[in-house]
C-alpha positions as CSV (number, residue, x, y, z in Angstrom):
1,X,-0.8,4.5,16.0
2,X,1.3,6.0,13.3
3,X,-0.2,8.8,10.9
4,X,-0.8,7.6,7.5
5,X,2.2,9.0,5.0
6,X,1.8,10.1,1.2
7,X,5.1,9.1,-0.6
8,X,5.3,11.0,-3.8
9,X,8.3,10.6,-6.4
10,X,6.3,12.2,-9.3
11,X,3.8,9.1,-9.9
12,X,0.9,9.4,-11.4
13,X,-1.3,8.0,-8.9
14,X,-0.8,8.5,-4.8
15,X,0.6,5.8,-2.2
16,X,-0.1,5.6,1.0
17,X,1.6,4.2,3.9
18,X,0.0,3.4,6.8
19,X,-0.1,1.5,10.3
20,X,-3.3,0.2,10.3
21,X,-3.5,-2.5,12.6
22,X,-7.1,-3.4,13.3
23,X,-9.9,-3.7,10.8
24,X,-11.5,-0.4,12.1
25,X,-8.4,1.3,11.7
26,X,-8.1,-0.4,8.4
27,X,-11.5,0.9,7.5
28,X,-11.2,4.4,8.3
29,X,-7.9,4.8,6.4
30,X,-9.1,3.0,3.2
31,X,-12.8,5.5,3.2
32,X,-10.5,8.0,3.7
33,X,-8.4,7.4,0.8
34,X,-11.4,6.6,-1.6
35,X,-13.0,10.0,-0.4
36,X,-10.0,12.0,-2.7
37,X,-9.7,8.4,-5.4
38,X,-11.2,9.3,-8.6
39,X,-9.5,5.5,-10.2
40,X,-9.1,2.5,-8.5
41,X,-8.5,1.8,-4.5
42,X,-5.2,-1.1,-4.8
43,X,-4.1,-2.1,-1.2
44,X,-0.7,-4.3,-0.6
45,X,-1.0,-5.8,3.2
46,X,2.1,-6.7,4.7
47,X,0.6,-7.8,7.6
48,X,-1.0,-11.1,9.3
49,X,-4.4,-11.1,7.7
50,X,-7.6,-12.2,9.8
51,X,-10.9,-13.0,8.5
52,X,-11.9,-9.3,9.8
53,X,-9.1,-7.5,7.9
54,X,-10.6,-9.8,4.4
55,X,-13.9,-8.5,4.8
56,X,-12.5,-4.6,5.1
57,X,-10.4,-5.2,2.1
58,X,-13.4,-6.8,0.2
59,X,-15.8,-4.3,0.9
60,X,-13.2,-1.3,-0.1
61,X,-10.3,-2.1,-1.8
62,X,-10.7,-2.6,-5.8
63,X,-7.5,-4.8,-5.4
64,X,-5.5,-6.2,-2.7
65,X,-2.0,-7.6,-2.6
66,X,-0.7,-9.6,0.0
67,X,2.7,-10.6,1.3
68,X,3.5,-14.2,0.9
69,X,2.1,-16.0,3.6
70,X,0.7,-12.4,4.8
71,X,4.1,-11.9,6.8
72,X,5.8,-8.7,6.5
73,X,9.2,-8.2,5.9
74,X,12.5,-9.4,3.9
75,X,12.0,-10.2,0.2
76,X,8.2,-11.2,0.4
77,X,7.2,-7.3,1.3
78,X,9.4,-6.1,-1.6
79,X,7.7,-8.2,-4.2
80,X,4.1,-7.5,-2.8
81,X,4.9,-3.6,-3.0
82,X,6.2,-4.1,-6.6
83,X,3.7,-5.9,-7.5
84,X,1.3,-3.5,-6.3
85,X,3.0,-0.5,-7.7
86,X,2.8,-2.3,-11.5
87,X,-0.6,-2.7,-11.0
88,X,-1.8,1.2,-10.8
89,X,-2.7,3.6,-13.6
90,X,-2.8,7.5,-13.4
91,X,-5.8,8.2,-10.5
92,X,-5.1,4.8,-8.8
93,X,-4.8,4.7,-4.9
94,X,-2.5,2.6,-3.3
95,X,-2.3,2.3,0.3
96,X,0.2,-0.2,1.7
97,X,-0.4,-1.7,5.1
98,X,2.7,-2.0,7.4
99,X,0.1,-3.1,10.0
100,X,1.9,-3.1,14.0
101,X,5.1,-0.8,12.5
102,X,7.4,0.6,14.7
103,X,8.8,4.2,13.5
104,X,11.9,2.5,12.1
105,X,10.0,-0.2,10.4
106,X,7.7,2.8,8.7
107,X,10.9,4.8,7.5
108,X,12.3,1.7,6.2
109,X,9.0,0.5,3.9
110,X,8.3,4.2,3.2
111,X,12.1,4.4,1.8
112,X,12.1,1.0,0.0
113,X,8.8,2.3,-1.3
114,X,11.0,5.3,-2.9
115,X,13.3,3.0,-3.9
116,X,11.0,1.1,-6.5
117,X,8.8,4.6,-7.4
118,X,12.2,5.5,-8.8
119,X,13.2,2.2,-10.2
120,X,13.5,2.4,-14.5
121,X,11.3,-0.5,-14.5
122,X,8.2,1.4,-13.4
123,X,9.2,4.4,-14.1
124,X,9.1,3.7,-17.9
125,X,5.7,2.1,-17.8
126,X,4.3,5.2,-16.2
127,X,5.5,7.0,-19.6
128,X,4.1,4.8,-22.0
């Protein structure tokens, strides 16, 4: 599996990208994320979800965000990261989930992820 990535463009709270694939996996990356959380744990999935992966999610995750119909890619992974992204405060977590990523496919969400850190849009609300 791919090793979980910290983007950082100067928000105020961390995201996380990560290649958790299996609730186990899933579950070991979101208690290691809540180990250095002092807010709230937000996860965006942009993955198939499974009954297994719900649990995980409802045990740890304060919030969850989900791709439309739980598919990655396209225009349904871009809203569910935005959406995401609006939703944490200074000391939020937010781990997004690429799930069964390829190298490429992680380069590409971790850039798109970059993309909207920097956007106006969020970038204001993070000053107000």
């Amino acid at each position: 599996p791919l090793a979980m990535q910290r983007i950082d463009c100067g928000q105020p709270f961390t995201v996380w990208l990560d290649s958790a694939d299996t609730p186990a996996r899933l579950r070991s990356t979101l208690q290691a994320v809540r180990e250095v959380t002092a807010g709230r744990l937000i996860c965006c999935t942009l993955q198939e979800s499974t009954p297994a992966l719900e649990q995980v999610l409802a045990q740890l995750a304060d919030a969850t965000v989900a791709a439309a119909g739980n598919q990655s890619g396209g225009d349904e992974s871009l809203t569910s990261i935005a959406a995401a992204l609006q939703q944490a405060q200074s000391g939020d977590a937010l781990v997004v989930v690429a799930g069964r990523a390829s190298a490429g496919s992680m380069r590409a969400d971790a850039e798109t992820i970059g993309q909207l850190l920097r956007s106006d849009d969020l970038a204001t609300a993070w000053v107000a």
